[in-house]
Structures are given as C-alpha cells and as structure tokens.
C-alpha positions in Angstrom: 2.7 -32.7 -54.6 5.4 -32.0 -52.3 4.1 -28.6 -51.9 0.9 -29.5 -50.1 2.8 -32.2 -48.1 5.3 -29.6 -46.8 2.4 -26.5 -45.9 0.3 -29.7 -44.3 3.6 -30.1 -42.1 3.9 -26.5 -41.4 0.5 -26.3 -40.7 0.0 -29.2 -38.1 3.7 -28.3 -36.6 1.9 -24.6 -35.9 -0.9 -25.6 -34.6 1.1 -27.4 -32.2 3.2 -24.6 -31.2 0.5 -22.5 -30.4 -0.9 -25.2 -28.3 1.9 -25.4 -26.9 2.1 -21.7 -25.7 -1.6 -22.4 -24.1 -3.2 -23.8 -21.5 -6.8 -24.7 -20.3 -8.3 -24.1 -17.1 -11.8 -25.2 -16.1 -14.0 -24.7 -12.9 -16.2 -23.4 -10.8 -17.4 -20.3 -9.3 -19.9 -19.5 -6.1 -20.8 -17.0 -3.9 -20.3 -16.8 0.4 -23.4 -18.8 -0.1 -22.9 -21.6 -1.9 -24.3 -20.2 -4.8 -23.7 -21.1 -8.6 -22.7 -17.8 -10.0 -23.6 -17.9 -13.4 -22.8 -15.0 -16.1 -19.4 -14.4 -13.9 -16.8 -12.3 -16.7 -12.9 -14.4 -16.2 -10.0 -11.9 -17.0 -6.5 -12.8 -17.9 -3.2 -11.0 -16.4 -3.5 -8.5 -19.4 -7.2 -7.6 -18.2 -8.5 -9.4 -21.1 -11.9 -11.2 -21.1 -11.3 -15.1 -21.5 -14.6 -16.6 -20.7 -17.5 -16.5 -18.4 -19.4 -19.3 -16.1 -22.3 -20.9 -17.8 -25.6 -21.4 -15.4 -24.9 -23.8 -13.0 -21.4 -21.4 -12.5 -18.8 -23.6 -14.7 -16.2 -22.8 -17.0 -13.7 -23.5 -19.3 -10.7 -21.2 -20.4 -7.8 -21.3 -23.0 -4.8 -18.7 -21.4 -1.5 -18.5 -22.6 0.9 -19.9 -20.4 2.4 -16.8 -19.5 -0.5 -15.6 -17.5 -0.9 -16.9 -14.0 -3.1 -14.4 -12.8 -6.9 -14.6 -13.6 -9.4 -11.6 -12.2 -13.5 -12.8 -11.8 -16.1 -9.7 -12.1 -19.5 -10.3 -11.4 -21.7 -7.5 -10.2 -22.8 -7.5 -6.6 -19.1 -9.1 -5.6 -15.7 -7.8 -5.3 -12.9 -8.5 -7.3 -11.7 -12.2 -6.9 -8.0 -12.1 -8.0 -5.9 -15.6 -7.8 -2.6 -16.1 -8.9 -2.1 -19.7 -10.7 -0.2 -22.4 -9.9 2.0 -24.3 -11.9 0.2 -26.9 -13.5 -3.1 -25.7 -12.3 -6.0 -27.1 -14.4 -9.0 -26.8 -12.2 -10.0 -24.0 -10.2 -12.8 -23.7 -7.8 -13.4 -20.2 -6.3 -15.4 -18.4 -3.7 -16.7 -15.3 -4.7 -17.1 -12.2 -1.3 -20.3 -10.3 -1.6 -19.7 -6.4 -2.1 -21.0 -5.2 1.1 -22.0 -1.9 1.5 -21.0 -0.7 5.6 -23.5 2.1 6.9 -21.8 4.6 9.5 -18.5 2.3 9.1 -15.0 3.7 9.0 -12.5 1.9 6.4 -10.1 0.3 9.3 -13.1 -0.9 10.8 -14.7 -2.5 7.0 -11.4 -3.7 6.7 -11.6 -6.1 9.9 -15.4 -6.8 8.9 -14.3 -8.3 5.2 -10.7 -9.5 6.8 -13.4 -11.6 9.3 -15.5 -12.9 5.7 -12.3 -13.6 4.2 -10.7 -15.7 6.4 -13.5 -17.6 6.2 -13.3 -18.9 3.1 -11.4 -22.1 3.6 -13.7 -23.2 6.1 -16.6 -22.5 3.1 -14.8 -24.2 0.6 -14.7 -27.1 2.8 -18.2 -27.2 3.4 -18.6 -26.7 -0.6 -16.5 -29.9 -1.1 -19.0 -31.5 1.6 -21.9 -30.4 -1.0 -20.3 -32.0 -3.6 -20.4 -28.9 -5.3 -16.2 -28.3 -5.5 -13.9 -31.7 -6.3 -10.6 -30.3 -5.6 -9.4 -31.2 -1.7 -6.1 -28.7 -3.0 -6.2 -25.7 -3.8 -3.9 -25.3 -6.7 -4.0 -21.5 -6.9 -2.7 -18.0 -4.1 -5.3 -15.5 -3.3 -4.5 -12.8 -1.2 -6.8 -10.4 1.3 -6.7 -6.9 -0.2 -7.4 -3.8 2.1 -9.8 -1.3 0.5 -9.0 1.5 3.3 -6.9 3.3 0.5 -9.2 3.7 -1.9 -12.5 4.2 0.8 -10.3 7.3 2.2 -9.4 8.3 -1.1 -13.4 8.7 -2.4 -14.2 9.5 1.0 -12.1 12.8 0.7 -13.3 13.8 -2.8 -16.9 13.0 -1.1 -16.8 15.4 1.3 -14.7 18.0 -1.0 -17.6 17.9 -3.3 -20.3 17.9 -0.4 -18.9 20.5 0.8 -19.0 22.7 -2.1 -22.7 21.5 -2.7 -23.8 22.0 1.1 -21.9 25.1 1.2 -24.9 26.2 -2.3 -27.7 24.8 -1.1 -30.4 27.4 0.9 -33.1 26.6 3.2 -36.2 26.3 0.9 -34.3 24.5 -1.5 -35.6 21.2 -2.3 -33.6 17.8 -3.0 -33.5 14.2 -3.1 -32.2 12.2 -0.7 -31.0 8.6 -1.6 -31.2 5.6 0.5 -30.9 2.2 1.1 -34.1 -0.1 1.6 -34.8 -2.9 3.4 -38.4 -3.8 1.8 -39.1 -5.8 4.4 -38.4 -4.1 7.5 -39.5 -0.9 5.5 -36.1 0.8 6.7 -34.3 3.3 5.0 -30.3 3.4 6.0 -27.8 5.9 4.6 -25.4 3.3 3.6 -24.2 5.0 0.0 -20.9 7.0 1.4 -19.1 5.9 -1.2 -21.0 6.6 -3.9 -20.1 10.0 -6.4 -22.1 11.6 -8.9 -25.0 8.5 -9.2 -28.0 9.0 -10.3 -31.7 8.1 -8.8 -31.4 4.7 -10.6 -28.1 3.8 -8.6 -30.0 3.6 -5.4 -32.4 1.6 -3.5 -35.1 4.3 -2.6 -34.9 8.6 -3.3 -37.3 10.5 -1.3 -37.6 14.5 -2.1 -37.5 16.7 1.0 -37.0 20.9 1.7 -34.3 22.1 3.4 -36.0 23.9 6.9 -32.3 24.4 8.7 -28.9 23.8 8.1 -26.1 23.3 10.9 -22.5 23.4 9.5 -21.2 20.2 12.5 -21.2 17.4 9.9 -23.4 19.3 7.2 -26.3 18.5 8.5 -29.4 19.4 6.8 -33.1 19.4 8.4 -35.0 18.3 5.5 -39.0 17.8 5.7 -40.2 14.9 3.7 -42.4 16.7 0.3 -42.7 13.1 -1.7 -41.5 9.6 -0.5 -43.6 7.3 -3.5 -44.5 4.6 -3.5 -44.2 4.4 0.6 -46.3 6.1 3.2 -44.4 5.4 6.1 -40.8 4.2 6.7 -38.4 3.9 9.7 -35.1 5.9 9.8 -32.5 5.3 12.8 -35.6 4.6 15.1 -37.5 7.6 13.4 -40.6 7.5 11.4 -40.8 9.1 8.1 -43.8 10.2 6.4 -44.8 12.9 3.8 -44.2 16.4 6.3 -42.3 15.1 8.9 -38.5 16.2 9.8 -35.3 14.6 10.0 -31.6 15.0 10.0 -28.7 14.2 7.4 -25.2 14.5 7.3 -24.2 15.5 4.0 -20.2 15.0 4.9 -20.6 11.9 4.9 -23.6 11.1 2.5 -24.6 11.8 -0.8 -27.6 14.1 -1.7 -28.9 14.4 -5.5 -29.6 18.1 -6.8 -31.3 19.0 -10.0 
C-alpha cells in the first residue's frame, strides 16, 4: 500500500517539475492588412514546430522556458522572428508580406521593407482600435533584418548560372520565359530575379518564344513570342505581346526555363 502511495507522489511531484520547466503562450497573428492568418506554422529557438494559428489566426503554445525566441512561417510572408520577454504570456504579431521588387537593387528593397516595417506599430495600433489585438504592450523584441546579403548572394550565383546558360543558348533555340501576371491589368513584369532552378509551376505566367538575336550588354535575348496560352494579348514595359511579335530580356538579371 505504501508502494502506490509513494509512485502517486513521484508521479504528481513530476508532473509538476515538468510544468515547471514550461510555459504557455497564446495569441494572435495577422498580416499588413489586418488579416487573420490562419494555418501560420510557430517555431521554437531550436527550430522546432510548437503549434500553428487556428482560422480566425489564434494560438496557443507550451515552450520550455529556456526558449525566448519563437520564428512564424506562413507562405506568402517573411520570417517573423520575436524574442520573448520575461513573463510574456500573450503575443500578438504582425506578419510583412513577401514582396517580390521588379528592376529593384537590394539597398534600395532594403529601404522599401525598412519603410513597411517601421510601420508596424502604427498597424498594431490600429489593430488594437479593431478590437482585433488586446495587448496595449508589447511584451516581446523584434528586430528589422536586411535581406541585402542574401539578395546579392543569389544574385551572383543568378547571373553565374545565366551566364553559362546564355553563353549555350543559339538563335533558333526556343525557351520559356517566366513572368509575373497582373490578371487584371493583363501585365506581365519580370519580377522573379531571385528565383534559381524553378520550374513552370513556380511562376505566375510562362510564355515560349525563339531566340532571333542575342546582344551580350545584360544578356539580352530577342525572343519572338511562338505560344503565350491561355492569353492573346498582354502588355510588357509599355509593349504589347502577342503570338509573333518581338521583345527584349535580360537574362543577367532574370530567369529563363530551358528543356
């Protein structure tokens, strides 16, 4: 009998020291927009997953008490890192859209996203206002991050690897050329500098063109349009494009898809 009373001890007395080495964090998560964002993945310190926001973009975590750091991923936004206070139980958090730059340099994407970030406050103000934060304090650090490192880092192996393919190609040759798309508008913009070895389904719109001239200044390419479904016409800087019409592209700065 004084068996089971001592490993019911032991048992309540652990479960209390592992309580004790956790803590729970609830709250909220929105976009630049005021937007629930539901289905948003919460890391810990160790890059762990801990939880994610239900529909309406709440949560509610159990971290050890060592972390203070929590990371939020949620495709179509950057990385939101925030470094816990002590004590902090509820935290309430603006999520940055991912914005993609056309014809941008990183210092100047840099000042663009600086500009959206410092921002924030004024939106979590407003959110409060909306009754859709409670906090008035923010109980939590967040810090501006600069992605010009790692832009000029991919924008180097970019061109590297453009330049190998540009440096192949011959006029006759045919391609695809992928694009952004503003449905709308029915605009094509070449805003995917960033992007390395993607495939057709990783952009907006891929039309299929032959190479007529090539001009090594920027590794331009004269491309005339051979297949542009499901469009007929679009508008490119200022420039129609149909099925056998011409335009330029700059392949050191821009991705082009070869079979």
């Amino acid at each position: 009998m004084k068996i089971k009373y001592v490993i019911i001890i032991l048992i309540l007395f652990l479960g209390f020291f592992v309580n004790g080495q956790n803590r729970s964090v609830s709250g909220k998560v929105i976009s630049e927009d005021l937007e629930p964002l539901a289905g948003v993945q919460i890391r810990n310190s160790d890059n762990e997953l801990v939880g994610e926001t239900d529909f309406d973009g709440q949560f509610k975590i159990l971290i050890s008490q060592k972390n203070d750091s929590l990371l939020f991923f949620y495709t179509g936004m950057e990385i939101t890192d925030i470094k816990l206070k002590e004590d902090c139980e509820n935290v309430e958090v603006i999520m940055m859209h991912d914005v993609i730059y056309d014809f941008m340099k990183p210092n100047k994407i840099d000042r663009l996203r600086k500009k959206r970030y410092d921002k924030l406050d004024e939106l979590y103000l407003l959110a409060i206002d909306k009754k859709l934060f409670q906090n008035n304090n923010i109980c939590y650090d967040r810090v501006f991050k600069s992605h010009k490192p790692e832009l000029d880092r991919i924008g180097k192996e970019l061109e590297r690897i453009n330049k190998n393919d540009f440096k192949n190609l011959k006029i006759g040759d045919t391609l695809k050329i992928p694009f952004g798309l503003d449905t709308a508008k029915k605009t094509v913009s070449t805003n995917y500098s960033t992007c390395i070895s993607c495939t057709n389904k990783d952009f907006d719109f891929v039309l299929t063109g032959e190479i007529v001239n090539k001009q090594r200044k920027y590794l331009t390419l004269e491309i005339k349009i051979t297949e542009m479904l499901p469009y007929d016409v679009l508008e490119y800087r200022g420039k129609i494009l149909k099925v056998g019409s011409h335009f330029k592209y700059e392949m050191k700065y821009f991705e082009v898809l070869i079979d």
